[in-house]
Structure formats: structure tokens, C-alpha cells
N, C-alpha and C positions, 0 to 999 in steps of 0.2 A: 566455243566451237559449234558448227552450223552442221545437223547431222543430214547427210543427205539420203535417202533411197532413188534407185535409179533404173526405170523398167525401161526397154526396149528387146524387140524378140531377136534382133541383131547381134550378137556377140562383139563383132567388130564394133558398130557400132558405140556398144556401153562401154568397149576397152577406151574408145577414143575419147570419149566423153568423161569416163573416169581418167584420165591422163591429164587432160586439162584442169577439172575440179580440184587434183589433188596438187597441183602447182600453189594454190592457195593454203597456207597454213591457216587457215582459219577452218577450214571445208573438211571434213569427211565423211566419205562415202561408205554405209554404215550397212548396207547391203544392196542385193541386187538381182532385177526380175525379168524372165523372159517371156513373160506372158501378165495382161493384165489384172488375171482370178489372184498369179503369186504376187502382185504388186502388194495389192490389198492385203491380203493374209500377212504379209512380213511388213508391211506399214502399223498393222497392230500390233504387232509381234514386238517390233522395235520402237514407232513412236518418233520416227523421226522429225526433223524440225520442215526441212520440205521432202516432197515428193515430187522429182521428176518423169514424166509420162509421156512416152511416145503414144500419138494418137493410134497408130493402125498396129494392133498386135491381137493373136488368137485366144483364145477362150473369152479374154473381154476387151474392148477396146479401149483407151485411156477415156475417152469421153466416159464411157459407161463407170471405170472403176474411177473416175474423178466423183460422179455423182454417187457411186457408194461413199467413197472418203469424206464426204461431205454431212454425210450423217454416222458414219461409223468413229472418224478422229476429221472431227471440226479444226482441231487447235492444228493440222499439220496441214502446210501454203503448198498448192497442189502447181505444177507448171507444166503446160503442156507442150513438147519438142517434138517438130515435126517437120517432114518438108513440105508440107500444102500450107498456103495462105491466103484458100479458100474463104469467102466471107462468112461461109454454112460454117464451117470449123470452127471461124473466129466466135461468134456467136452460140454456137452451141457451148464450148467451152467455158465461154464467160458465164452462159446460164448455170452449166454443171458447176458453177464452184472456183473454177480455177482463178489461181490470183495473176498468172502470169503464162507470157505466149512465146515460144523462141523458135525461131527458125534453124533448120541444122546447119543450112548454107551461111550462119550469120556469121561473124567478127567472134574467132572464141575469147575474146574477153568480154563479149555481150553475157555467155553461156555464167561468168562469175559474177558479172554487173548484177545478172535478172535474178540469181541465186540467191546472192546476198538482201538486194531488194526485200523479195517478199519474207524470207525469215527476219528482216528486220520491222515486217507489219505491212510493207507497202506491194503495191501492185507494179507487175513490168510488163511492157509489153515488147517487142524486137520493134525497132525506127520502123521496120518496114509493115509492121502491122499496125503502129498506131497512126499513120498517114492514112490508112484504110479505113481506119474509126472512126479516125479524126473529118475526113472528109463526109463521111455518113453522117454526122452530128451535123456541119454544116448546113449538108441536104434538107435535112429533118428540123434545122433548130428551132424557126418560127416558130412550127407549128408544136412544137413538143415544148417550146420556152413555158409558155401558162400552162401546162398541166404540169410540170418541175416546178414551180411555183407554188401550187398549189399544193403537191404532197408535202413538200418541206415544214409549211405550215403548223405541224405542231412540234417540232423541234423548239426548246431552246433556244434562246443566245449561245449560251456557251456553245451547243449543241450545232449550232449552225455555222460557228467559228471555227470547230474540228472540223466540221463536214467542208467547209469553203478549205480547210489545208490539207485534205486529203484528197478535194482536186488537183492542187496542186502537186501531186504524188511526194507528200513529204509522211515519212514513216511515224509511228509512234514517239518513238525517239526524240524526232526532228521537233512534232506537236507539241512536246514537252516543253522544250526549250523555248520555242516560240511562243507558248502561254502559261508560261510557267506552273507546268502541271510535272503529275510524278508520269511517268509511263503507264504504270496501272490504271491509273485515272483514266486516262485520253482512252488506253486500250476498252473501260469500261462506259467513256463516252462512246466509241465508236461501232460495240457492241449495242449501244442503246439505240441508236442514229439506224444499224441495218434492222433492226429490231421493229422501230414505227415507223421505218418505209417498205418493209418487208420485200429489202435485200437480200443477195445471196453474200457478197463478197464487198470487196474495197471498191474494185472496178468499177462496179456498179453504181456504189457511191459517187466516188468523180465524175464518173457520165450526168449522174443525177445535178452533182454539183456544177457541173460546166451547164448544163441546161437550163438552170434556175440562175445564172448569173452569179455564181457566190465567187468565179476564180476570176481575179481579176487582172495578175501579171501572164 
């Protein structure tokens, strides 16, 4: 079961969004915050598997309580839901921690897609925000290819064979299977990987790995 917490200052809002979640027997919504000071306080509280956060809410804002959850409960996949897909947003996010980005306008079976995603290890981001990323990597890539190079450099083999599948957004799980590892393995490879590039998150990593050449399909 995938426990979720779910802030937005909206009531409407978090009904609708719990409505969807709970169409999934896999999902539940294990409580729930209208501001982002209570997000945090009941993410310790409870320890949920992700934590869903609307960006713009009073006393703290999801950026702000994404980057406490990042040192207070590491182990819970922060996703940030909003309707700006601002670049400033997308970006600060990714710096704050977050493993995953969803728009409110999106497809609600995106809302269970990106859920499930990052409590399964992986990163998600909405179609319509990774086109945005995705295009800025382009922009940037030459020049950013040889210094992704360079920092990968003291990785591992094994170490550089997770990081090349986790460009590819495939989960712990998925890494398992594909190099016949156990899950704790990979999850303590990939622990080690944001470790000597001094990463924040998954994301991070695949940008890393897409820069340095490692994703090939």
C-alpha cells in the first residue's frame, strides 16, 4: 500500500485530488494539510511513502516545506502539484528535493501514474514539464556534455550502469531485474551515486546521466 500525505490550502481542491487517489487500491491517503508548516509536521507524524505539495500555500510554501522534508524525512518522494509550469518553479523544485512535478490541469491518471512512479524509487515529471527540460538540456548540452563527464568519473562500473538506468527513468525495482540485483542493493547503489556527485534527488541524476552520454535508448 502506497501511503500518501496530501497539502493544498484548497479544500476543494484536496477533495478532488483525494477522489482520484483513492480510485486506486493500491493508494491511501493517510492524511492531509492546508498549509505547508502542517504538511511537514504530519509527514513526521505519519511518515508517509510520498508527499504530495501544492507549490503556493500560507505559512510555508511547498518549495520551502519540500526543502525541510529533505533533511527532516529523506526516505519520503516529495511531488510537487501545481498549476504554474514556470521554469523558476520547475527548477527550484528539483533543487528542493523533489522527486516529481504534476500539473493540476494534467490527465488524472497522470496524478496516479507520477504517485506511483516515485514511491516506486523513480522520478516523474507531467509530459508537459519534461518537454521543458528536456528542451533546456538540448540548449545546454555541448557545453555541459564534458563537465557530466567528468564528474561521473569516479563512479564505478556497476555504479555507472545504475546511473545510465536511472536515466532512463526505470525504478529500483525495474534496476533489479535488469542487473540482476536485489532492490536494496541498487537502492544502496544509488544512494552511493547521489552521494559522489553530491546530488539531491533521482532527477538529478538522469539529467547527470543524459549529459554524460550514459542513456542510450
Amino acid at each position: 500500500m502506497i501511503r500518501v500525505l496530501l497539502a493544498d490550502d484548497e479544500a476543494m481542491i484536496r477533495a478532488g485530488v483525494r477522489s482520484i487517489l483513492v480510485t486506486d487500491p493500491g493508494i491511501e491517503v493517510v492524511a492531509e494539510a492546508g498549509d505547508g508548516r502542517e504538511a511537514v509536521e504530519l509527514v513526521r507524524a505519519h511518515r508517509p511513502d510520498v508527499a504530495l505539495l501544492d507549490i503556493r500555500m500560507p505559512r510555508l510554501d511547498g518549495l520551502a516545506a519540500a526543502a525541510e522534508l529533505r533533511s527532516a524525512a529523506p526516505e519520503v518522494a516529495v511531488v510537487m502539484l501545481t498549476t504554474f509550469d514556470e521554469d523558476d518553479y520547475v527548477a527550484r523544485a528539483l533543487e528542493e528535493g523533489a522527486s516529481g512535478f504534476l500539473l493540476k490541469a494534467s490527465d488524472p491518471r497522470e496524478l496516479i501514474v507520477g504517485v506511483r512512479a516515485v514511491a516506486g524509487g523513480a522520478a516523474y515529471l507531467s509530459p508537459r514539464i519534461a518537454r521543458k527540460v528536456i528542451a533546456r538540456l538540448n540548449g545546454a548540452r555541448l557545453s555541459r556534455a564534458a563537465e557530466a563527464r567528468g564528474r561521473i568519473e569516479p563512479l564505478t562500473p556497476r555504479e555507472l550502469e545504475v546511473l545510465a538506468l536511472v536515466g532512463e527513468g526505470m525504478s529500483n525495482q525495474e534496476i533489479g531485474r535488469e542487473l540482476f540485483l536485489s532492490e536494496g542493493t541498487v537502492k544502496g547503489h544509488v544512494s552511493a551515486i547521489l552521494a559522489r556527485l553530491g546530488l539531491n534527488n533521482r532527477v538529478q541524476a538522469a539529467i547527470t546521466a543524459y549529459e554524460a552520454g550514459l542513456v542510450r535508448r
